[in-house]
C-alpha positions as CSV (number, residue, x, y, z in Angstrom):
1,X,-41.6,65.5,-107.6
2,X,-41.5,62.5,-105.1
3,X,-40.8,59.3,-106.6
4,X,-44.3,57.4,-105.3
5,X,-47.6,58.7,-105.1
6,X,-49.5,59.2,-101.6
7,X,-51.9,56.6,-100.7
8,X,-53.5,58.6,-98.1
9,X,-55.7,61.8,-98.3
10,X,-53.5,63.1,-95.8
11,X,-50.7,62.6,-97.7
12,X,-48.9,60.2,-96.0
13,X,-47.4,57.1,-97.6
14,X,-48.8,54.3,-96.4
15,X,-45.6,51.9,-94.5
16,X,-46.0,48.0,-94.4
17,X,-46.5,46.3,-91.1
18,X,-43.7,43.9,-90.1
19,X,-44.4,40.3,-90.4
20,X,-44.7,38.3,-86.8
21,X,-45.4,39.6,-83.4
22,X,-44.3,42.5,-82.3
23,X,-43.2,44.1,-78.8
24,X,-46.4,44.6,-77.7
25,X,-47.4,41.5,-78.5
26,X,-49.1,41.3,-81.9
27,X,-48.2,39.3,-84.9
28,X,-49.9,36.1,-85.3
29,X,-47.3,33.9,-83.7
30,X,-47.3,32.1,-80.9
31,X,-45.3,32.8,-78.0
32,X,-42.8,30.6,-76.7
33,X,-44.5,28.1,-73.3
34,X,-43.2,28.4,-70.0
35,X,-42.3,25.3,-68.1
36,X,-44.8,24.3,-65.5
37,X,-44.0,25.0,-62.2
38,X,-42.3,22.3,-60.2
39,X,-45.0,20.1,-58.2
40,X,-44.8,20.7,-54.4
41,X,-44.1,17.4,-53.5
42,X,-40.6,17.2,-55.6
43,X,-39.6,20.9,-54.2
44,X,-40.3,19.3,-50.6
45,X,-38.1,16.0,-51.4
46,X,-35.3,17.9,-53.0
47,X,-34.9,19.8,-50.6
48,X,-35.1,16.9,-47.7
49,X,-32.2,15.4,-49.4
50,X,-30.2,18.2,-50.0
51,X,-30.6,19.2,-46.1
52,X,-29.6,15.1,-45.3
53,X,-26.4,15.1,-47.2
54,X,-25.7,18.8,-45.7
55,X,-26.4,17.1,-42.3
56,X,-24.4,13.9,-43.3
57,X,-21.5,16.1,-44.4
58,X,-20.5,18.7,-42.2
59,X,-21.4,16.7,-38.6
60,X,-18.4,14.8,-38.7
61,X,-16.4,17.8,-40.2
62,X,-17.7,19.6,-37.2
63,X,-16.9,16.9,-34.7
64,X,-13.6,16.6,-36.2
65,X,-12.8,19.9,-35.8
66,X,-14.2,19.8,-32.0
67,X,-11.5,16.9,-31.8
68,X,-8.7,18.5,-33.3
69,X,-9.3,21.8,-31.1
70,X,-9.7,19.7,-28.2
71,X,-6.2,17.7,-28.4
72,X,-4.3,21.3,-28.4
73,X,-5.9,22.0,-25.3
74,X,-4.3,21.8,-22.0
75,X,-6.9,22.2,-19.6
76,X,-5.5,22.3,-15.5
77,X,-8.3,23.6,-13.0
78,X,-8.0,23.3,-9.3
79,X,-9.8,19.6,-8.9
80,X,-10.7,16.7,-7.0
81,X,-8.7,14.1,-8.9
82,X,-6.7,13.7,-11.6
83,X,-8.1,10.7,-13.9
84,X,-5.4,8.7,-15.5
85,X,-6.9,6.6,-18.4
86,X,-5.9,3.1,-18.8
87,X,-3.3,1.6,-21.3
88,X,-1.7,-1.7,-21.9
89,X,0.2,-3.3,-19.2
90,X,2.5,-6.4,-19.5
91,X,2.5,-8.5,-16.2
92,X,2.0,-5.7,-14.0
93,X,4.4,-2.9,-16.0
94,X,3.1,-0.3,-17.8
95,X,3.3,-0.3,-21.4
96,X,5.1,3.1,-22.4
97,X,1.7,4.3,-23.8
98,X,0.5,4.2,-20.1
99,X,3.7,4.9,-18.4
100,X,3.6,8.4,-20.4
101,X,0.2,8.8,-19.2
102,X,1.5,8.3,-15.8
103,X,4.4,10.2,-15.6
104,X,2.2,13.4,-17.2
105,X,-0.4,13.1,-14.7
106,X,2.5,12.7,-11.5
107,X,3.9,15.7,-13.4
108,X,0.0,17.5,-12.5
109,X,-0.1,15.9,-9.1
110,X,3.6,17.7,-8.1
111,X,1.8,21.1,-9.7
112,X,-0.8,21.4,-7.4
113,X,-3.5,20.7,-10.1
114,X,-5.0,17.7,-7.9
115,X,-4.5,16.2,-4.5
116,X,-5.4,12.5,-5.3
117,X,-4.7,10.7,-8.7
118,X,-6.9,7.8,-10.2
119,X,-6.0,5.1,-12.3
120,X,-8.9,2.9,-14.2
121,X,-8.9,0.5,-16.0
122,X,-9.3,-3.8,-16.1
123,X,-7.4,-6.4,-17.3
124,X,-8.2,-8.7,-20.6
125,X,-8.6,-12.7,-19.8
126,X,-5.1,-14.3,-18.6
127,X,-4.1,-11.0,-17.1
128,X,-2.7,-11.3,-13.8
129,X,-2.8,-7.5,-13.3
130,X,-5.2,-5.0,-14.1
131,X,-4.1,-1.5,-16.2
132,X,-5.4,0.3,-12.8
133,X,-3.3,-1.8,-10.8
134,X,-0.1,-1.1,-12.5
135,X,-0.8,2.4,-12.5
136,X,-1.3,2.8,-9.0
137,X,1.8,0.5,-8.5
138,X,3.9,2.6,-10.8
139,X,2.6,5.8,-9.3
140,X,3.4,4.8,-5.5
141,X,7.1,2.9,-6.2
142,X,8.2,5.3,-9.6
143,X,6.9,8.2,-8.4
144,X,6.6,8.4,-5.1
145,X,2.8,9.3,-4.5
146,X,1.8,8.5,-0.7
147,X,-0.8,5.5,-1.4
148,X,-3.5,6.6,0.4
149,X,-3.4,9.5,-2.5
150,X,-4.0,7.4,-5.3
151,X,-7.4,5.3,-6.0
152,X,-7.3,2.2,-8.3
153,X,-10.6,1.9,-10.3
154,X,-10.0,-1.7,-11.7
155,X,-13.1,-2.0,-13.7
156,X,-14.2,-1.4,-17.8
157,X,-13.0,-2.7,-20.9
158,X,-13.0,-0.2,-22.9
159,X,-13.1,4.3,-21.9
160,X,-17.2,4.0,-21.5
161,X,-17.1,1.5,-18.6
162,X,-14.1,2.7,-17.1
163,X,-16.3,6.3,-16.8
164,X,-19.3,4.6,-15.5
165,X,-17.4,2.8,-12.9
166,X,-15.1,6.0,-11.7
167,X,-17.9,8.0,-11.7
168,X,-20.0,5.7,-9.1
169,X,-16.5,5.8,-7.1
170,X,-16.3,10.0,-7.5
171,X,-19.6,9.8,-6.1
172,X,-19.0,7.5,-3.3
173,X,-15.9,9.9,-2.1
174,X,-17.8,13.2,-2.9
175,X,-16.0,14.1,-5.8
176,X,-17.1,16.2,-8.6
177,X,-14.5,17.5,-10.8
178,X,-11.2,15.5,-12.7
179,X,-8.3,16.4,-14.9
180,X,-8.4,13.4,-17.6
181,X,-4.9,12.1,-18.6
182,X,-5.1,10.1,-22.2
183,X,-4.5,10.9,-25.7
184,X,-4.7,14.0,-27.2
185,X,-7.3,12.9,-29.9
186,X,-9.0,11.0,-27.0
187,X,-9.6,13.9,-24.7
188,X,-13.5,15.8,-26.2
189,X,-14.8,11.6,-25.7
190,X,-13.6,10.9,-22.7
191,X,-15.3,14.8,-21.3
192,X,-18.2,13.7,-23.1
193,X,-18.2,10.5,-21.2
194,X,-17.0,11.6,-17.9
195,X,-19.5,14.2,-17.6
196,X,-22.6,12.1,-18.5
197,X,-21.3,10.1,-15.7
198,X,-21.8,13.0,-13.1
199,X,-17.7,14.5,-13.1
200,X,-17.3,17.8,-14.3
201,X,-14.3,16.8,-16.5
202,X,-11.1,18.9,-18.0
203,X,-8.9,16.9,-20.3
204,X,-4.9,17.6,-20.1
205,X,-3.0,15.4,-22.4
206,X,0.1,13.7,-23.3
207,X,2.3,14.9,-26.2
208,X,4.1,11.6,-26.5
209,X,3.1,8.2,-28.0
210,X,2.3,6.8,-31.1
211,X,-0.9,8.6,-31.4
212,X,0.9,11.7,-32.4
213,X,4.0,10.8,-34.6
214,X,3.3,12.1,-37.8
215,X,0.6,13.9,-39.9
216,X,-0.9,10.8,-41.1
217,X,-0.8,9.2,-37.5
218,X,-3.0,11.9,-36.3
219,X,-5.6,12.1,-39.4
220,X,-6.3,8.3,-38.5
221,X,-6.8,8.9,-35.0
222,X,-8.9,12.1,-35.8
223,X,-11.4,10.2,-38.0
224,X,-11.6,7.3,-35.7
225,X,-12.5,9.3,-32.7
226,X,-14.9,11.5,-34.9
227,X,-16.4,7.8,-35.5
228,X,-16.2,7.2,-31.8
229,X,-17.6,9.9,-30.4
230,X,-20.8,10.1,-33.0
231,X,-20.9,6.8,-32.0
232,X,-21.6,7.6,-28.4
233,X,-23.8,10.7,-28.7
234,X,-26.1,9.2,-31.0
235,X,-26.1,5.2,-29.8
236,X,-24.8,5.6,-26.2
237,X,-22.2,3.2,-27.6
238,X,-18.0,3.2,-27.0
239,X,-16.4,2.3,-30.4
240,X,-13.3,1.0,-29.2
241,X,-10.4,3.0,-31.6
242,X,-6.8,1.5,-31.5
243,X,-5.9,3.2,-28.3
244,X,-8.3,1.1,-26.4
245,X,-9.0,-1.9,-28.1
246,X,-7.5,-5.3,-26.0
247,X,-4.7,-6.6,-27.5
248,X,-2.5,-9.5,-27.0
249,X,0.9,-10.2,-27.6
250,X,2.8,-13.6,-27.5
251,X,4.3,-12.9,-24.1
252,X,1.3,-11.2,-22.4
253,X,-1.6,-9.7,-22.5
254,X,-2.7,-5.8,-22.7
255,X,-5.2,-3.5,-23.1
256,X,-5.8,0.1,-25.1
């Protein structure tokens, strides 16, 4: 005998329905909401933002990596010139920042990479030489370059107006290509510069100075060029950095 009685003719006991919804969706209760979708407007914003900070991020990471690829380069094409950029000079002496310049680009010059050498650079108030002076001097009585072979740009305060000045005289000799002698950090700006100013520009640097005596000494100069040079492409403006900002000492005067 079973232990309950059928409720159905059939036969069948009759099972009780579960209490609240089930899977395909009955019960009585009410679903959970879903959240509204976000207006258009605050998608759009978000987004803006997100794509500025992105923007404001990884530029300068990217320059500085342009920077820091640059300085390892040593670029030495056939051309018309080698460029020499300016340094501090004390009374018509180079300072050793400039002199290593020198000696790197007379090092070039014996090489075959250029047939002339150019020095630029002026001279801060009380100055009774200017940095393009001293190099040329240097060049012709240190190293023994004929003179006619090195050109004396004495003009610019800072790496910007020394370009826009050398390139009006590359122009005047029909000149169109330059090996740039500076600072390792100094060399994608001074490209930049030189070939806005009509000189199809290589860059070969020095491996001495203070720019590149330790780690730290070569972060500082990384970020301050990155500054520089974002300066320049976005303002047309020359930041002047520590390696060519005037300075004067208590027995002369110098620049860069």
């Amino acid at each position: 005998m079973p232990d309950f009685e059928p409720d159905r003719p059939d036969g069948s006991a009759e099972l009780d329905e579960p209490d609240g919804p089930t899977g395909d969706g009955g019960g009585d209760r009410p679903r959970g909401r879903r959240r509204p979708p976000r207006p258009r407007w605050f998608v759009i914003t978000v987004c803006v933002l997100l794509g500025l900070v992105a923007v404001c991020v990884l530029t300068p990471l990217a320059v500085g990596g342009r920077i820091w690829y640059q300085a390892r380069q040593d670029e030495r094409p056939r051309s018309d010139a080698i460029i020499v950029l300016g340094a501090a000079q004390y009374n018509g002496v180079p300072s050793p920042t400039l002199q290593w310049r020198l000696q790197h680009a007379l090092d070039l010059y014996r090489k075959g990479v250029a047939p002339a050498i150019v020095t630029v650079g002026g001279r801060a108030p009380g100055d009774n030489f200017t940095e393009a002076e001293a190099g040329r001097r240097w060049l012709v009585k240190k190293g023994g370059v004929p003179a006619a072979k090195v050109v004396a740009v004495p003009e610019g305060r800072d790496t910007l107006e020394s370009m826009k000045a050398t390139g009006k005289r590359f122009a005047s000799l029909h000149w169109t290509s330059a090996v740039i002698v500076t600072d390792p950090w100094h060399g994608l700006r001074s490209k930049r510069m030189a070939s806005d100013n009509g000189i199809e520009a290589a860059a070969s640097p020095t491996r001495s100075g203070p720019s590149v005596q330790t780690r730290d000494t070569q972060l500082n100069y990384i970020v301050r060029e990155t500054g520089g040079y974002l300066s320049y492409v976005l303002f047309g403006k020359s930041v002047q950095v520590p390696s060519e900002t005037i300075k004067t000492t208590p027995t002369a005067t110098g620049r860069r």
